[in-house]
RODO-2510 file (C-alpha; in nm, 4 decimals, decimal comma):
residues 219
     n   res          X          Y          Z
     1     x     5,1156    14,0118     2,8255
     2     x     5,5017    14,0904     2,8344
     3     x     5,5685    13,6842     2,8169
     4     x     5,3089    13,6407     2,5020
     5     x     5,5080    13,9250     2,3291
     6     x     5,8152    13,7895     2,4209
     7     x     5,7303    13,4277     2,2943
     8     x     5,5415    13,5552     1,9539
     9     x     5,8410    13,7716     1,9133
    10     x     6,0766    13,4103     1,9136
    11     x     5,8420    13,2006     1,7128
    12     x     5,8348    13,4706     1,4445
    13     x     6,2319    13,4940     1,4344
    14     x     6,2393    13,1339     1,3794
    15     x     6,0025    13,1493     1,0387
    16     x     6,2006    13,0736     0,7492
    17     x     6,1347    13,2299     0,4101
    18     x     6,0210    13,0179     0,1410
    19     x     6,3616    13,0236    -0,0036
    20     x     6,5952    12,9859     0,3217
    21     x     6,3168    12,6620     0,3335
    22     x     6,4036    12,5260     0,0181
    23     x     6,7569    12,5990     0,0075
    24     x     6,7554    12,3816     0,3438
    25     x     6,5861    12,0935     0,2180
    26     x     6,8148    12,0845    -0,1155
    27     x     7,1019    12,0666     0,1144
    28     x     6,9351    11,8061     0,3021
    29     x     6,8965    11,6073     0,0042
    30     x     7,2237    11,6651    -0,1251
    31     x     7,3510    11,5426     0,2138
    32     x     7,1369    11,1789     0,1588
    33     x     7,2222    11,1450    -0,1739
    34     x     7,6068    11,1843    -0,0973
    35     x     7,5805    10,9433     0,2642
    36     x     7,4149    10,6923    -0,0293
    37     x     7,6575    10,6990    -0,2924
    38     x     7,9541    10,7216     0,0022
    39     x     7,7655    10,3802     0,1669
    40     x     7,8152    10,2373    -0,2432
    41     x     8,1350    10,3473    -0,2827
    42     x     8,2438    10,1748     0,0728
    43     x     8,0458     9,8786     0,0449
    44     x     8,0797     9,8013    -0,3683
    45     x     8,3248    10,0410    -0,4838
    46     x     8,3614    10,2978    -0,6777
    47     x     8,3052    10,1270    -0,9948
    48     x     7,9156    10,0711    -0,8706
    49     x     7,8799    10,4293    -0,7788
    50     x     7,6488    10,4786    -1,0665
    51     x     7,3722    10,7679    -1,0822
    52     x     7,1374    10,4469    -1,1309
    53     x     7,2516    10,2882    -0,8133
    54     x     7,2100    10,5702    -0,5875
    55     x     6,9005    10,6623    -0,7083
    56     x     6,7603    10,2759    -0,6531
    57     x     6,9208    10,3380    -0,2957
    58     x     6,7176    10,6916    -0,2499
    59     x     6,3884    10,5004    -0,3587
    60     x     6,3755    10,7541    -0,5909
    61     x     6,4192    10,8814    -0,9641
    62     x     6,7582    10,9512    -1,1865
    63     x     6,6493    11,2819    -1,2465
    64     x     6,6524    11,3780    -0,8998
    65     x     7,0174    11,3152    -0,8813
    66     x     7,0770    11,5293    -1,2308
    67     x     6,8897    11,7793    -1,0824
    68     x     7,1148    11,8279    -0,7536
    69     x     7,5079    11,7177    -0,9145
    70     x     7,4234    11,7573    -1,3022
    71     x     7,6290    11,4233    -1,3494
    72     x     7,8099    11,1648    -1,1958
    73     x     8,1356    11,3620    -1,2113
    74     x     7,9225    11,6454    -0,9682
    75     x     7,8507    11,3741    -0,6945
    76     x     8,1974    11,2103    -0,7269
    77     x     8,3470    11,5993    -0,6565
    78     x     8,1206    11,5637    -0,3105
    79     x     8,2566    11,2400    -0,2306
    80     x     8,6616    11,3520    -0,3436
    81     x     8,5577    11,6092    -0,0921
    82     x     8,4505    11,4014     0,1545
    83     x     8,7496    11,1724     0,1730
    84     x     8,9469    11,4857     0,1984
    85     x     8,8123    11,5373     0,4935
    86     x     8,8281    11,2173     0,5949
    87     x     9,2323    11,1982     0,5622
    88     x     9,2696    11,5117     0,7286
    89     x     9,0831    11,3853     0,9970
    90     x     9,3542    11,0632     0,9964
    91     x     9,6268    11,3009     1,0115
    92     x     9,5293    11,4888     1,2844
    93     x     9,4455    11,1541     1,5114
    94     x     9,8183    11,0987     1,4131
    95     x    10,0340    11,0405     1,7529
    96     x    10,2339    11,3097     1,7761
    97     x    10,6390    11,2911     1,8366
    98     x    10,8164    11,6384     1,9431
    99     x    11,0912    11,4639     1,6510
   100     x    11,0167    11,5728     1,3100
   101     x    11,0956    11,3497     1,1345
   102     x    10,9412    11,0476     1,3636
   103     x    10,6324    11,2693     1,3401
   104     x    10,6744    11,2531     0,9558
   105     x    10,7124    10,8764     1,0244
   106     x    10,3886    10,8924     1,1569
   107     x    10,2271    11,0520     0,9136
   108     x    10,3384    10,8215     0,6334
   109     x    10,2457    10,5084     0,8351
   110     x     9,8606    10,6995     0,8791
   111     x     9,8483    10,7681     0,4922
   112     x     9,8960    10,3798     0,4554
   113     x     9,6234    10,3705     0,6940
   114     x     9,3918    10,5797     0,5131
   115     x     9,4295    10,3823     0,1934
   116     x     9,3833    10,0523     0,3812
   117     x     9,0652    10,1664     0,5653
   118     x     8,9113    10,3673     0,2773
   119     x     9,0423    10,1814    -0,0010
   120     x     8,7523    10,3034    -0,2053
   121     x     8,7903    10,6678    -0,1553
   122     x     9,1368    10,6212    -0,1894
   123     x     9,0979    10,4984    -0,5618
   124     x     8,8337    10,7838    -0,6061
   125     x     9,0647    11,0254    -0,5285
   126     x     9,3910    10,9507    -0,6411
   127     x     9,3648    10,5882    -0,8356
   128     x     9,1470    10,7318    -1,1005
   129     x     8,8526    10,5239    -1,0025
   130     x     8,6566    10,7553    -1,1624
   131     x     8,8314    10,8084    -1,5516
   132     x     8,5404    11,1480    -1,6570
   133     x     8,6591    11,3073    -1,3093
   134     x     8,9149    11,5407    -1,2930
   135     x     8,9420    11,7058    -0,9547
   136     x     8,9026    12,1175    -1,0053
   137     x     8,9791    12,4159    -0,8147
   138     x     8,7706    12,3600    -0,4758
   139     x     8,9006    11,9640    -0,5186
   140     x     9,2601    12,0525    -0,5206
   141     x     9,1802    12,2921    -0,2152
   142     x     9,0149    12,0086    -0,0148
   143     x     9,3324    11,7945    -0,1222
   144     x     9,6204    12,0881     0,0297
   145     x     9,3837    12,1002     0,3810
   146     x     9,3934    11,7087     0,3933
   147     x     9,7353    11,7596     0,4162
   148     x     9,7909    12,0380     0,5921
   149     x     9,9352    11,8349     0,8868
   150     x    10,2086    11,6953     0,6740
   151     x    10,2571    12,0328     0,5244
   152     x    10,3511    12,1989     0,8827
   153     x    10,5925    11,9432     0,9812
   154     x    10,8167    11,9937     0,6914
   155     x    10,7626    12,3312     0,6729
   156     x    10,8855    12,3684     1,0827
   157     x    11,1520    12,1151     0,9670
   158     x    11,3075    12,3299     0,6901
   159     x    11,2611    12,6494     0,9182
   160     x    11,5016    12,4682     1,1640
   161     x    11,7424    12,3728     0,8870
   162     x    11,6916    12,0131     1,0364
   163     x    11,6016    11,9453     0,6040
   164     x    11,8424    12,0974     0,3993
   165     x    11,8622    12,1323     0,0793
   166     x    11,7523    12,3332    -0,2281
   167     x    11,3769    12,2590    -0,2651
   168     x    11,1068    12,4471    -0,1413
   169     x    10,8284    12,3123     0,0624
   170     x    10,5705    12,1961    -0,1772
   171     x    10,8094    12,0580    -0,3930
   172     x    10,9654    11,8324    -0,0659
   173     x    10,5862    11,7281    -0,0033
   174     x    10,5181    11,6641    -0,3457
   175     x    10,8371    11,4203    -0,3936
   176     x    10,7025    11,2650    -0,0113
   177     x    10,3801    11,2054    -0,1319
   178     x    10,4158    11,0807    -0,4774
   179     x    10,7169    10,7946    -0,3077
   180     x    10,4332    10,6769    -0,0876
   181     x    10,1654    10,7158    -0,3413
   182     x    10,3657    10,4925    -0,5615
   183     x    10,4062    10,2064    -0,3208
   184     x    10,0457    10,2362    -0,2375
   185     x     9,9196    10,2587    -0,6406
   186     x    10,1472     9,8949    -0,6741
   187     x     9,9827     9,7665    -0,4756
   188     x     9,6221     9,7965    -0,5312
   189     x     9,7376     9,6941    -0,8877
   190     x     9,8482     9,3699    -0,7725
   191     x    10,2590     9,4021    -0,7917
   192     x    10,3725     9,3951    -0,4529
   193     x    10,2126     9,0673    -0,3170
   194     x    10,0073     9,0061    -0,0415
   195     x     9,9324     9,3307     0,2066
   196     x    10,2282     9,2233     0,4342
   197     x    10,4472     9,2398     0,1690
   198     x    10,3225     9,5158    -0,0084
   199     x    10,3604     9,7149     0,3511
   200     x    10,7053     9,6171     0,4081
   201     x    10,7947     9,7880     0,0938
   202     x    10,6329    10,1027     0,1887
   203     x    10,7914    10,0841     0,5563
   204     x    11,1288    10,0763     0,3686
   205     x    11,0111    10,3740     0,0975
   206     x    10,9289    10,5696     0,3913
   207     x    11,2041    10,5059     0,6049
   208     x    11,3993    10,5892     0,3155
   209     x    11,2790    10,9367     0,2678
   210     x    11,2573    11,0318     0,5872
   211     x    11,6032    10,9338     0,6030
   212     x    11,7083    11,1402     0,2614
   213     x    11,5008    11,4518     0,3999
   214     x    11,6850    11,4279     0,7201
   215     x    12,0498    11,3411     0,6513
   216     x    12,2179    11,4520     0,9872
   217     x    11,9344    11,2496     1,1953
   218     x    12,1167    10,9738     1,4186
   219     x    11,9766    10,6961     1,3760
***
């Protein structure tokens, strides 16, 4: 009688309400609709991530996708949010070096990677693949975690006086990542030749910087 009690008493702590229920299958779909769109935006890019698309891929209705991201700018928020998380997840498979600034090396050489590999997500999020979206507030967040890895390294760096100098630690990223951005932004526009040469000339920016951030490294 004890082990019927004790096994009604589980079942009943599993029962969901009505809302925890539908909150869970919104999510769900949320999650399906996103994985679509992300599969379009991989496979066509992201000028084919329509609402129209994704709802032919869902087998299912435009206003289903309205009625879980608004617009299109909603569901391209999800996906800047996904590739967030998909270059912080680059950046920490980053070999590490106890050096700094070969570690910062590194780190360059994986953002090349990143916009290489996920070329599409890559123009979502900083290309302006998307002209209506405007990343906001939780966007931007996503963005500083994603680089939270590059973020420590200078930050340790300047702590050891190993990069000297007057600027403070955002601004040192900010001047990092806009050099590589650059190089990378060229080249999806068609400036810098062929990938070989376009990564030669990003090798160089990089090595470059490094070299500026860390003047008394021997080389």
């Amino acid at each position: 009688m004890d082990n019927k009690d004790s096994s009604s008493n589980k079942n009943t702590r599993k029962l969901k309400t009505y809302q925890e229920a539908r909150l869970q299958n919104i999510e769900n779909l949320r999650k399906l609709v996103v994985d679509a769109a992300a599969t379009l935006l991989q496979e066509e890019g992201p000028e084919n991530v329509t609402v129209r698309k994704v709802a032919q891929k869902m087998d299912c209705s435009t206003k289903v996708i309205y009625s879980l991201f608004v617009n299109k700018e909603g569901l391209a928020q999800q996906l800047y949010l996904d590739g967030c998380k998909l270059l912080a997840n680059e950046f920490e498979g980053t070999p590490h070096a106890d050096d700094p600034a070969q570690h910062l090396l590194n780190l360059g050489e994986t953002f090349w990677e990143f916009g290489q590999r996920y070329s599409s997500y890559y123009k979502l999020m900083f290309g302006g693949a998307f002209a209506d979206f405007k990343p906001d507030e939780e966007s931007m967040d996503g963005t500083v975690t994603a680089m939270r890895q590059l973020m420590t390294v200078i930050s340790h760096a300047q702590e050891q006086g190993l990069i000297p100098g007057p600027y403070d630690t955002e601004t040192v990223i900010r001047i990092f990542w806009a050099s590589l951005h650059g190089v990378i932004h060229l080249y999806m526009g068609g400036h810098l030749g062929d990938v070989q040469s376009a990564h030669a000339v990003y090798r160089h920016t990089l090595t470059l910087i490094v070299g500026s951030l860390f003047p008394n490294q021997s080389s």
